[in-house]
N, CA, C and O atoms as a GROMACS GRO file, in nm:
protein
  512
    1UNK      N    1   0.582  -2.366  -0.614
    1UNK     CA    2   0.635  -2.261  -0.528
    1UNK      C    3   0.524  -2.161  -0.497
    1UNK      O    4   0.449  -2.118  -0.585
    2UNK      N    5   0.514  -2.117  -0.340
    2UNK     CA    6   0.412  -2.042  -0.341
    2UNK      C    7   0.488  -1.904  -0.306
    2UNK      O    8   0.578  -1.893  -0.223
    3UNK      N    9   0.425  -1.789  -0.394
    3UNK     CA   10   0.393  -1.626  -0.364
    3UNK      C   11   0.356  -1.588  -0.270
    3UNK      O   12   0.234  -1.588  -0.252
    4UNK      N   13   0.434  -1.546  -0.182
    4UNK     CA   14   0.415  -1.442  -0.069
    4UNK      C   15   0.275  -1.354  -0.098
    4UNK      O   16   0.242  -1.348  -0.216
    5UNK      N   17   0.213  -1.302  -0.026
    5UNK     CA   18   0.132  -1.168  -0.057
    5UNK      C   19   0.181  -1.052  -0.035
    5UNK      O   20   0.246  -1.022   0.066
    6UNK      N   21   0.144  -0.951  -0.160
    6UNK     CA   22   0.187  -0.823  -0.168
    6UNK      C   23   0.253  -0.738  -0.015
    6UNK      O   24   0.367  -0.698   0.009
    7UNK      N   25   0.140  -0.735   0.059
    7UNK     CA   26   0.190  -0.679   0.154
    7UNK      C   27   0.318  -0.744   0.286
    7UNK      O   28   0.363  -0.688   0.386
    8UNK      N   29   0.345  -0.893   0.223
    8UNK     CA   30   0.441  -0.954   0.288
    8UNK      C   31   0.597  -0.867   0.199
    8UNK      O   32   0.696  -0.823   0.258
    9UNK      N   33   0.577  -0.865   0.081
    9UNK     CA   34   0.642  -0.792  -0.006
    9UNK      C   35   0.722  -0.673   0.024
    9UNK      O   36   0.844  -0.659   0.010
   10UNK      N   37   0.597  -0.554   0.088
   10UNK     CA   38   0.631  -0.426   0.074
   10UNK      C   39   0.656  -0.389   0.218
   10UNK      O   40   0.682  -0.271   0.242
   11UNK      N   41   0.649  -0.497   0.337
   11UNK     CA   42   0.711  -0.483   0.454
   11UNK      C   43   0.842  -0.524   0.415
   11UNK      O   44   0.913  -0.475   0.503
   12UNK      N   45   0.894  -0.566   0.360
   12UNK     CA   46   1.073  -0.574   0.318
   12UNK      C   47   1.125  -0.497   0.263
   12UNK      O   48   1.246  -0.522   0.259
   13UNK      N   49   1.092  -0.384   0.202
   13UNK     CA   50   1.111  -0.300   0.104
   13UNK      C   51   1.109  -0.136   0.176
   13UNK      O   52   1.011  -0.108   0.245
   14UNK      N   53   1.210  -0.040   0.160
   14UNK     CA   54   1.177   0.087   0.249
   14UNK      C   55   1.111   0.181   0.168
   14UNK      O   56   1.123   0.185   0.046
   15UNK      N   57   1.054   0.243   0.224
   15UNK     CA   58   0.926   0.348   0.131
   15UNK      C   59   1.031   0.483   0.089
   15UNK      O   60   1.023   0.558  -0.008
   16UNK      N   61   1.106   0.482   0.174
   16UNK     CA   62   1.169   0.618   0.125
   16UNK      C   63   1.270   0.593   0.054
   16UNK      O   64   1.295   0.692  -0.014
   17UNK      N   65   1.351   0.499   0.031
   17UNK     CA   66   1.457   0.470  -0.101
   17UNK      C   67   1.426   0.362  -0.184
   17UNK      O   68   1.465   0.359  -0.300
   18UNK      N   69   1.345   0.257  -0.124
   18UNK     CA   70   1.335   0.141  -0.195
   18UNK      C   71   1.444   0.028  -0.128
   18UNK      O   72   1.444  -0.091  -0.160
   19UNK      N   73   1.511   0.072  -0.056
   19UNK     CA   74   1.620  -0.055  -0.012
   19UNK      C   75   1.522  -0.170   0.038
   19UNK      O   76   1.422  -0.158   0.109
   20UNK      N   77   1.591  -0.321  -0.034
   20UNK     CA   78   1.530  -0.441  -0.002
   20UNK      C   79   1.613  -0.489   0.105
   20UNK      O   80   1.732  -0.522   0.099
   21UNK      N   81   1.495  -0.487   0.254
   21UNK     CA   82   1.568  -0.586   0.389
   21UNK      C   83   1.570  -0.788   0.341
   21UNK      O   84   1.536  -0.864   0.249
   22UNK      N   85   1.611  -0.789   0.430
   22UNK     CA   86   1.607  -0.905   0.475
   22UNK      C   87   1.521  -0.975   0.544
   22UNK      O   88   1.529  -1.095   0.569
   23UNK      N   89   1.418  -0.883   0.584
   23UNK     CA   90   1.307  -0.891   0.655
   23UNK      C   91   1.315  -0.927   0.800
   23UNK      O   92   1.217  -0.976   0.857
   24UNK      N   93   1.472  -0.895   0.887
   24UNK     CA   94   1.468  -0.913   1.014
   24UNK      C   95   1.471  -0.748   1.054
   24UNK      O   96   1.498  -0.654   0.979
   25UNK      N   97   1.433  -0.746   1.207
   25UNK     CA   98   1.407  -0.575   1.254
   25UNK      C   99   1.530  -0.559   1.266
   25UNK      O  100   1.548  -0.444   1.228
   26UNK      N  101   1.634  -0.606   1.298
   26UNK     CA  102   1.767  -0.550   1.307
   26UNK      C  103   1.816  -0.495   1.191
   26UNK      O  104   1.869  -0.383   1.192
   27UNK      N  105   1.804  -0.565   1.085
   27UNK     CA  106   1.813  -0.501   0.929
   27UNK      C  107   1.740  -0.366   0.897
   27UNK      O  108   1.790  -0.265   0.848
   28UNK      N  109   1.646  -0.382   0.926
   28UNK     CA  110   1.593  -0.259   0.906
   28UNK      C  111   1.606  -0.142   1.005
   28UNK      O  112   1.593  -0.022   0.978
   29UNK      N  113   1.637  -0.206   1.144
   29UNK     CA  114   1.659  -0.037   1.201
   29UNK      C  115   1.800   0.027   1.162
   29UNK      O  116   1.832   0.145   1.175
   30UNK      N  117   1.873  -0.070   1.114
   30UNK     CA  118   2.013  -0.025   1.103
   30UNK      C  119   2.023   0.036   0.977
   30UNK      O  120   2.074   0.148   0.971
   31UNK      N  121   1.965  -0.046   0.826
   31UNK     CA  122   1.929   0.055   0.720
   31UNK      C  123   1.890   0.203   0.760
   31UNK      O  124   1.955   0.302   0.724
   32UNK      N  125   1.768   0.206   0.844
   32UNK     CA  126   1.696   0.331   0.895
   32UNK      C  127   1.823   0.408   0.963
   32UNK      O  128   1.863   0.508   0.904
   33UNK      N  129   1.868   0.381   1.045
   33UNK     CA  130   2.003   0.488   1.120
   33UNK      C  131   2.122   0.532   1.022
   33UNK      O  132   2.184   0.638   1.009
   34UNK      N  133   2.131   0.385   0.948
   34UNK     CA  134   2.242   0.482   0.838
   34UNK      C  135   2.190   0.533   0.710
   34UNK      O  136   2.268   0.575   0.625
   35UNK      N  137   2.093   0.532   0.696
   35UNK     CA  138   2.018   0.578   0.560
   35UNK      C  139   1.962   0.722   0.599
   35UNK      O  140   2.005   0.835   0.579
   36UNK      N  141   1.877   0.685   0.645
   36UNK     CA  142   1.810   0.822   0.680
   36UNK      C  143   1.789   0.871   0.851
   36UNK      O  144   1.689   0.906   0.914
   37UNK      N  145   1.938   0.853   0.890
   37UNK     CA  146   1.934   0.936   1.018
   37UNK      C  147   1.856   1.060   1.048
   37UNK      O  148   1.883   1.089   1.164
   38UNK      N  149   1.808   1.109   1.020
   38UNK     CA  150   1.687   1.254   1.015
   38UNK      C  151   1.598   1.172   1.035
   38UNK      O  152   1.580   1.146   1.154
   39UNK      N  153   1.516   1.104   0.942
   39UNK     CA  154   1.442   1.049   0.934
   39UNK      C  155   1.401   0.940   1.084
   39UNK      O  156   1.284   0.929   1.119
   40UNK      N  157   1.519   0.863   1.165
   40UNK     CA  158   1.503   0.780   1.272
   40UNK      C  159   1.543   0.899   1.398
   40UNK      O  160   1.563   0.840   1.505
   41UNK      N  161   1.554   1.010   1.407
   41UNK     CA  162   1.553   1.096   1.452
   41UNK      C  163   1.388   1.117   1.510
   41UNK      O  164   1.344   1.092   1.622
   42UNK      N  165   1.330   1.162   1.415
   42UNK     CA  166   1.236   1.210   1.372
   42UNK      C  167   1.118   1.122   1.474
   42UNK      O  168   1.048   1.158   1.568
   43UNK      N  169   1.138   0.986   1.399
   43UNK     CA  170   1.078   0.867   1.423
   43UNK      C  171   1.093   0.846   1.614
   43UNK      O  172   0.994   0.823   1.684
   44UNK      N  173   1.214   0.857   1.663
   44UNK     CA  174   1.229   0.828   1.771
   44UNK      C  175   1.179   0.922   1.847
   44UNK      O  176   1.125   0.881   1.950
   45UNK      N  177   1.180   1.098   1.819
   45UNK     CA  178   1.100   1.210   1.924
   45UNK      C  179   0.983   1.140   1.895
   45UNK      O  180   0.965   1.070   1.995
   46UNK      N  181   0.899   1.120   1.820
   46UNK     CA  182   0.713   1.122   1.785
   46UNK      C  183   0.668   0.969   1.907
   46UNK      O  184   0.582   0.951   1.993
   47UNK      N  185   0.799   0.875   1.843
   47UNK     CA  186   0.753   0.739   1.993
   47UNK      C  187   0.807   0.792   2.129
   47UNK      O  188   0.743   0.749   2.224
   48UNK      N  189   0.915   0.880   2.164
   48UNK     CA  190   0.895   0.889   2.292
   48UNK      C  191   0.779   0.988   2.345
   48UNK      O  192   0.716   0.940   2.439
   49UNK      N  193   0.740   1.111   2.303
   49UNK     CA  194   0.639   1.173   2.361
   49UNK      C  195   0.597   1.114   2.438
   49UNK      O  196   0.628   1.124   2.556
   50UNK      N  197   0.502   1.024   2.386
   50UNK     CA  198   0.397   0.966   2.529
   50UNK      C  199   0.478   0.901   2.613
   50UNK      O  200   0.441   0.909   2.730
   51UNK      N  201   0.600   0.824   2.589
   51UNK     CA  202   0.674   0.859   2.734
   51UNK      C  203   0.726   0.948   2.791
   51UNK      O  204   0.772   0.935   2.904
   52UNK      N  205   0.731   1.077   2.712
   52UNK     CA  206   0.812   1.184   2.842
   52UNK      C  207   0.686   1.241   2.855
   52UNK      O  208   0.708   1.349   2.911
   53UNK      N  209   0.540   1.228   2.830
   53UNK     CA  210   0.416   1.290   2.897
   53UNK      C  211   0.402   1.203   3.016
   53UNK      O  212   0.385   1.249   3.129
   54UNK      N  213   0.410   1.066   2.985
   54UNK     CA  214   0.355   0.997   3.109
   54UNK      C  215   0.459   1.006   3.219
   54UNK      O  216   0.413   1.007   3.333
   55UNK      N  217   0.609   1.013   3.204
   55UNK     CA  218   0.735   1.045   3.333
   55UNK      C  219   0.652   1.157   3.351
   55UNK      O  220   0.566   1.143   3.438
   56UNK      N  221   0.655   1.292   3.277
   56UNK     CA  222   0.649   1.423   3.340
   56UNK      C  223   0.482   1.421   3.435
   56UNK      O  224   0.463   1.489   3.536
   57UNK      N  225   0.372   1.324   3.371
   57UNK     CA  226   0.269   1.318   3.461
   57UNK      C  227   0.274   1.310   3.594
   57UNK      O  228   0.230   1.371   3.691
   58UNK      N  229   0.361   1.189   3.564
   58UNK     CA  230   0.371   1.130   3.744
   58UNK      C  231   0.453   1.228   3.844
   58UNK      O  232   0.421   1.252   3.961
   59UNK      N  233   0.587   1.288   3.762
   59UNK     CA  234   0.642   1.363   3.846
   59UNK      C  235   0.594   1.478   3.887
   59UNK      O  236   0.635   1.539   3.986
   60UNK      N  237   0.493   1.520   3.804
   60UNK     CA  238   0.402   1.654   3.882
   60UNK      C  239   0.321   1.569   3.996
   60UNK      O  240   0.329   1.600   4.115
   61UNK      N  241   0.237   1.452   3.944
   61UNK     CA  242   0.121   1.404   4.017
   61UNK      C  243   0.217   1.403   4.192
   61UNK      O  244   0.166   1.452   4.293
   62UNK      N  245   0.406   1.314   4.189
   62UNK     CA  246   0.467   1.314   4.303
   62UNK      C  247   0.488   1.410   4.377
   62UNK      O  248   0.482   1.401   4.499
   63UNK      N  249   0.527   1.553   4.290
   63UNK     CA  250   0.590   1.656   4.376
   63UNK      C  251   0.431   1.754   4.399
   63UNK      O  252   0.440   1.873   4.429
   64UNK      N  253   0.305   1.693   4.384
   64UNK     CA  254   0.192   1.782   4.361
   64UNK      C  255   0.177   1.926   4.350
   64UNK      O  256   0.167   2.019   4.430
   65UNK      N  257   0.180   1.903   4.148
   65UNK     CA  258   0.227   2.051   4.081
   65UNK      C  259   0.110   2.109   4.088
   65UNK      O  260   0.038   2.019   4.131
   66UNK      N  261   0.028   2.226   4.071
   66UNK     CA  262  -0.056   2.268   4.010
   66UNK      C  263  -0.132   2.217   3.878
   66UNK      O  264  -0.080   2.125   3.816
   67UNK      N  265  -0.244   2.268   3.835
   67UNK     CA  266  -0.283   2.225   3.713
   67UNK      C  267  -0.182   2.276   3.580
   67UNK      O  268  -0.144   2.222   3.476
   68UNK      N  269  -0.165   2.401   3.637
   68UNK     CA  270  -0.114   2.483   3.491
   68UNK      C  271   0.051   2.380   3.439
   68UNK      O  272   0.098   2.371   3.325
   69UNK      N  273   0.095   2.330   3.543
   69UNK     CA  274   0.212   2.256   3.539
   69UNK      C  275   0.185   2.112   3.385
   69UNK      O  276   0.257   2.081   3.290
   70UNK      N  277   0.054   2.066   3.428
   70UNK     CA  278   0.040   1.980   3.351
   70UNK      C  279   0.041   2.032   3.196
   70UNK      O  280   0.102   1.987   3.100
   71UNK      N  281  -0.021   2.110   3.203
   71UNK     CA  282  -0.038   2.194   3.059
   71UNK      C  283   0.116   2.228   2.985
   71UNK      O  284   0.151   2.220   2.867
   72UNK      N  285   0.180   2.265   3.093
   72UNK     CA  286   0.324   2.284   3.061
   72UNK      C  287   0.342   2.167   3.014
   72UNK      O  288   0.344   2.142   2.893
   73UNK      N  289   0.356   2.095   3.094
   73UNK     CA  290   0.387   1.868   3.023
   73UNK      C  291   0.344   1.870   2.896
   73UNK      O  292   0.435   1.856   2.814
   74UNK      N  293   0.202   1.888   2.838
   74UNK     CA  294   0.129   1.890   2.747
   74UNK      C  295   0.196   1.966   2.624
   74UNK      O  296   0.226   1.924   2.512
   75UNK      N  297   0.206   2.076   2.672
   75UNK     CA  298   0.307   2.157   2.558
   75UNK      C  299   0.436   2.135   2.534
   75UNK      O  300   0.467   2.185   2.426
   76UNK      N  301   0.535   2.076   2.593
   76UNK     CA  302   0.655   1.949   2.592
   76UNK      C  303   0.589   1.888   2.517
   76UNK      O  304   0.594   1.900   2.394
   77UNK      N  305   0.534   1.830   2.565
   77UNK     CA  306   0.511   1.657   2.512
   77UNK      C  307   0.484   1.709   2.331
   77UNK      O  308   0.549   1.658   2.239
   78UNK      N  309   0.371   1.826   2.309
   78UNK     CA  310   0.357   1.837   2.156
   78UNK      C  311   0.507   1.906   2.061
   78UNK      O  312   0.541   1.903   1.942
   79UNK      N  313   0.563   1.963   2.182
   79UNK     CA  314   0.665   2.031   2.113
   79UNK      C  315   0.751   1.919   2.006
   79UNK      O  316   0.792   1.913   1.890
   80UNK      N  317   0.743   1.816   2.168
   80UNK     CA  318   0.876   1.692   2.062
   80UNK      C  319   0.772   1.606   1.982
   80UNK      O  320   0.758   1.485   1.994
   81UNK      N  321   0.726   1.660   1.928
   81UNK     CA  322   0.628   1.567   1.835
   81UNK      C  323   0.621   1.639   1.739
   81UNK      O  324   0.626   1.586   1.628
   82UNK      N  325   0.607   1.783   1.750
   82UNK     CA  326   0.631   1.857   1.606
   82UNK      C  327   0.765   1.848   1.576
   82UNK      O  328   0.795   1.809   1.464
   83UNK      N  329   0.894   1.891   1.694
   83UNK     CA  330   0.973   1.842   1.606
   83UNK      C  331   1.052   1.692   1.547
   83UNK      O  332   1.141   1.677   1.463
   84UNK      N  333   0.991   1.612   1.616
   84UNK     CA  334   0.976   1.477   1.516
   84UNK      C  335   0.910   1.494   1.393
   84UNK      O  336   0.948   1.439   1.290
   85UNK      N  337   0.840   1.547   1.399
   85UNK     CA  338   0.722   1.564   1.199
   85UNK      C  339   0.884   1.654   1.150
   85UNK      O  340   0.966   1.641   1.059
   86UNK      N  341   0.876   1.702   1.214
   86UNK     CA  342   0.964   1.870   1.122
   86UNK      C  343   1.082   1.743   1.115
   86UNK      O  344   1.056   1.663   1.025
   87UNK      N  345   1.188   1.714   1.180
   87UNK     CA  346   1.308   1.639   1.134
   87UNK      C  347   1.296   1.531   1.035
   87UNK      O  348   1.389   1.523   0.955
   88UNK      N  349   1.176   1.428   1.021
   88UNK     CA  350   1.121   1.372   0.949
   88UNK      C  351   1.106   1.389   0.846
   88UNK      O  352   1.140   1.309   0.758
   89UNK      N  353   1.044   1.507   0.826
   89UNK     CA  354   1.022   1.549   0.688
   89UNK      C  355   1.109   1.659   0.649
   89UNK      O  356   1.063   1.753   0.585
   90UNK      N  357   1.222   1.655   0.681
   90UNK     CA  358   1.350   1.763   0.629
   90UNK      C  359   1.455   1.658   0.589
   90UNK      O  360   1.557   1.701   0.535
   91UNK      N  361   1.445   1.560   0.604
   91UNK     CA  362   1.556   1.468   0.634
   91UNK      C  363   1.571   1.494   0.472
   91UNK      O  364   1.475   1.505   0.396
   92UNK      N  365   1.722   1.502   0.430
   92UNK     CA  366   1.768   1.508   0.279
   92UNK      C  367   1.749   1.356   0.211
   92UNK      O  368   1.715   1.321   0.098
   93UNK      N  369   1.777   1.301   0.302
   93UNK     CA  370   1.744   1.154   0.275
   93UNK      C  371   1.627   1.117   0.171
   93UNK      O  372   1.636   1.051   0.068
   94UNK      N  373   1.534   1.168   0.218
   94UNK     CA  374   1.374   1.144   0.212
   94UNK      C  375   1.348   1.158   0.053
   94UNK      O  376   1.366   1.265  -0.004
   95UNK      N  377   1.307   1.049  -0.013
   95UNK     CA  378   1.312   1.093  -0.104
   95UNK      C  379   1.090   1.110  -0.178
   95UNK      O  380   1.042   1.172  -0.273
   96UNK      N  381   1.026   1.022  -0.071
   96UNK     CA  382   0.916   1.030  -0.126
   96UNK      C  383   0.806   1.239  -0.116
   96UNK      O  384   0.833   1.345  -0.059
   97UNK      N  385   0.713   1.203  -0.187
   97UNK     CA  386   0.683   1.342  -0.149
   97UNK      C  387   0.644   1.404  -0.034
   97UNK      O  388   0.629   1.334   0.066
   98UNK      N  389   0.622   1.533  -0.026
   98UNK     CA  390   0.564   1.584   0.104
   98UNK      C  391   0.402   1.551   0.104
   98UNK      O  392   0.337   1.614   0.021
   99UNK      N  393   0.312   1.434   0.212
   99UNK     CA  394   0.167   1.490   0.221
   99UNK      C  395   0.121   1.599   0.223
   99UNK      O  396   0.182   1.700   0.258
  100UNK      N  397  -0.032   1.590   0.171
  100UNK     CA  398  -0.095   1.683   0.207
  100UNK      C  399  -0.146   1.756   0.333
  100UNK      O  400  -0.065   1.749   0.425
  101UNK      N  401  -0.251   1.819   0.360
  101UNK     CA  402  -0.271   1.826   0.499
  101UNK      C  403  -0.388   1.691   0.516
  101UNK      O  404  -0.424   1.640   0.622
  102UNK      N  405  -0.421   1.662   0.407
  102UNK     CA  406  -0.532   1.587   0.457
  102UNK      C  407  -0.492   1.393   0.441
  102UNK      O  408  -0.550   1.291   0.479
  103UNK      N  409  -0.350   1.424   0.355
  103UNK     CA  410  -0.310   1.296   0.410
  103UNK      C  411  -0.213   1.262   0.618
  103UNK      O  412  -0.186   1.167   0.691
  104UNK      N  413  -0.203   1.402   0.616
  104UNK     CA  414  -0.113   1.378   0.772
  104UNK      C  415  -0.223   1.396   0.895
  104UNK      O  416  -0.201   1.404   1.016
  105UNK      N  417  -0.337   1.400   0.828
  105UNK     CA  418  -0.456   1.373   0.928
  105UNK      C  419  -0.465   1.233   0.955
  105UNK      O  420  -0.454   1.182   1.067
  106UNK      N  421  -0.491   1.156   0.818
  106UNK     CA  422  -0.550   1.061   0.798
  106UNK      C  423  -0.425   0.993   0.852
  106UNK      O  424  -0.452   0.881   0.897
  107UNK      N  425  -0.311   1.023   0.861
  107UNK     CA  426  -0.153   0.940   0.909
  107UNK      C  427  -0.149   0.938   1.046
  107UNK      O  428  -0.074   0.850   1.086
  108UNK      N  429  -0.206   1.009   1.142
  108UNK     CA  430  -0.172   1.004   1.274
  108UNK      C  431  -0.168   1.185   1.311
  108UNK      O  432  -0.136   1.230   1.421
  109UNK      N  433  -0.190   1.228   1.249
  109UNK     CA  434  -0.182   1.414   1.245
  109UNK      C  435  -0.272   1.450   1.298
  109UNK      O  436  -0.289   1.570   1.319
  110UNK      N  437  -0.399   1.315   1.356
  110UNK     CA  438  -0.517   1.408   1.410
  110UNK      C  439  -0.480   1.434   1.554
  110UNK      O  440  -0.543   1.510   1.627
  111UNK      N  441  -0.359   1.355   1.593
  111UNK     CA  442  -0.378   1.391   1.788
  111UNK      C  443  -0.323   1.495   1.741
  111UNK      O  444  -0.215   1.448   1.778
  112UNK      N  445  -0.287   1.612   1.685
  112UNK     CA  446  -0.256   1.743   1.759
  112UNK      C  447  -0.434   1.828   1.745
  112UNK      O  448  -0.451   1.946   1.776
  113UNK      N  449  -0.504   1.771   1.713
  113UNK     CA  450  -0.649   1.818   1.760
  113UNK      C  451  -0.649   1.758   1.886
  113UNK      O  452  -0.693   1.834   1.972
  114UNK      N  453  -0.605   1.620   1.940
  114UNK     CA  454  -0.669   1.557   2.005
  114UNK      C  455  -0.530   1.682   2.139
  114UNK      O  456  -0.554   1.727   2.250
  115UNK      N  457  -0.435   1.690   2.077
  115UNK     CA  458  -0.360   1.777   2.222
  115UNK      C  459  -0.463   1.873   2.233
  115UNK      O  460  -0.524   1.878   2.339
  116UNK      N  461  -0.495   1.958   2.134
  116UNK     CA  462  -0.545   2.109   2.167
  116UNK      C  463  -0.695   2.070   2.242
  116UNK      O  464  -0.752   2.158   2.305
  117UNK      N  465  -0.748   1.947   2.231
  117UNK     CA  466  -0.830   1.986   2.323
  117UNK      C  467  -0.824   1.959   2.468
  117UNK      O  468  -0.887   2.005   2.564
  118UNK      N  469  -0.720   1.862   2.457
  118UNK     CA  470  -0.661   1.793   2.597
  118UNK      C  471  -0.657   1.920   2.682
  118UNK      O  472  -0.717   1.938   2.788
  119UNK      N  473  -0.552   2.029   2.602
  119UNK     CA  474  -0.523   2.118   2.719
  119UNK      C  475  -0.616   2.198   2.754
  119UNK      O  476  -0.621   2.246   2.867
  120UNK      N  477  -0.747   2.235   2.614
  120UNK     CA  478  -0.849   2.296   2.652
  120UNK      C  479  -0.934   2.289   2.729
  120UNK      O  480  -0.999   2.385   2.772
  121UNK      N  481  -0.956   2.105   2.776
  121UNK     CA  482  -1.004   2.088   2.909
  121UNK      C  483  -0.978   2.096   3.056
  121UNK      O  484  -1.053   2.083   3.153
  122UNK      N  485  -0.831   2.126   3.044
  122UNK     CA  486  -0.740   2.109   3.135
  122UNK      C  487  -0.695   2.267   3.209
  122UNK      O  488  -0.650   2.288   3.322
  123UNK      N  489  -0.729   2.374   3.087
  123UNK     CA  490  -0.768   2.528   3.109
  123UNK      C  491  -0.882   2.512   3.162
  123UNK      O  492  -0.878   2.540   3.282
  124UNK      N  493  -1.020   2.466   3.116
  124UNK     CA  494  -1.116   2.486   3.185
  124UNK      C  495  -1.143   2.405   3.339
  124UNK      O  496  -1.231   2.444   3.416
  125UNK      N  497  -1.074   2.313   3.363
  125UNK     CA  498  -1.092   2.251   3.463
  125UNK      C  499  -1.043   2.327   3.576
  125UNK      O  500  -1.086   2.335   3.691
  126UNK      N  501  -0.924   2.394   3.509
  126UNK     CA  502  -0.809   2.477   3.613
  126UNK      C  503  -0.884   2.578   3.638
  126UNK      O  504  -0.841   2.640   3.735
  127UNK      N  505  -0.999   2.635   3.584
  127UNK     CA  506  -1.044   2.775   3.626
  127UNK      C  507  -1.158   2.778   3.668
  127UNK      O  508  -1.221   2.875   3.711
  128UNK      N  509  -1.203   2.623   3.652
  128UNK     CA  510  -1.389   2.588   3.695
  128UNK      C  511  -1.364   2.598   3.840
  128UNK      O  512  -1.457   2.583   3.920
   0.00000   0.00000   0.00000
């Protein structure tokens, strides 16, 4: 009989309670919605952002907004992304610990550097 590898393992397994899937995605998004609704909350603002940046792009680029308009998009777009982190990590559910700051860098925490400079170019472009 052959052993799976570890990490075939700990993709079946949920990090925040330990519940063992079945290893199909339907199993697991449905664990995720009734387990830790906060948590797929959370999860679902942080993946749409870059789609409601890229709708709100185009619909300025259609109705041809100003620059400062985009910046507005930009600050949307980070708003629902902080509060995806913030619902995420409030969820009562949740049982693992809170990162550090220097693990939610290393997690995907660096695009809110990568927003602040987005818009910082996007101030300077607007005033060059």
């Amino acid at each position: 009989m052959k052993s799976r590898p570890a990490a075939a393992d700990d993709a079946q397994c949920c990090t925040l309670c330990g519940y063992e899937s079945d290893g199909s995605f339907a199993d697991r998004v449905r664990h995720l919605r009734r387990s830790h609704p906060g948590y797929a909350r959370g999860l679902l603002l942080r993946l749409a952002a870059p789609l409601v940046f890229a709708g709100l792009v185009v619909l300025l680029a259609v109705i041809g907004a100003p620059t400062v308009a985009y910046l507005i998009a930009l600050a949307i777009t980070a708003g629902c992304v902080a509060a995806g982190i913030a619902a995420s990590r409030r969820d009562p559910s949740r049982t693992s610990a809170r990162p550090s700051l220097r693990q939610l860098l290393g997690n995907g925490g660096f695009r809110f550097l990568i927003f602040g400079a987005a818009a910082l170019i996007m101030v300077l472009l607007t005033f060059h």
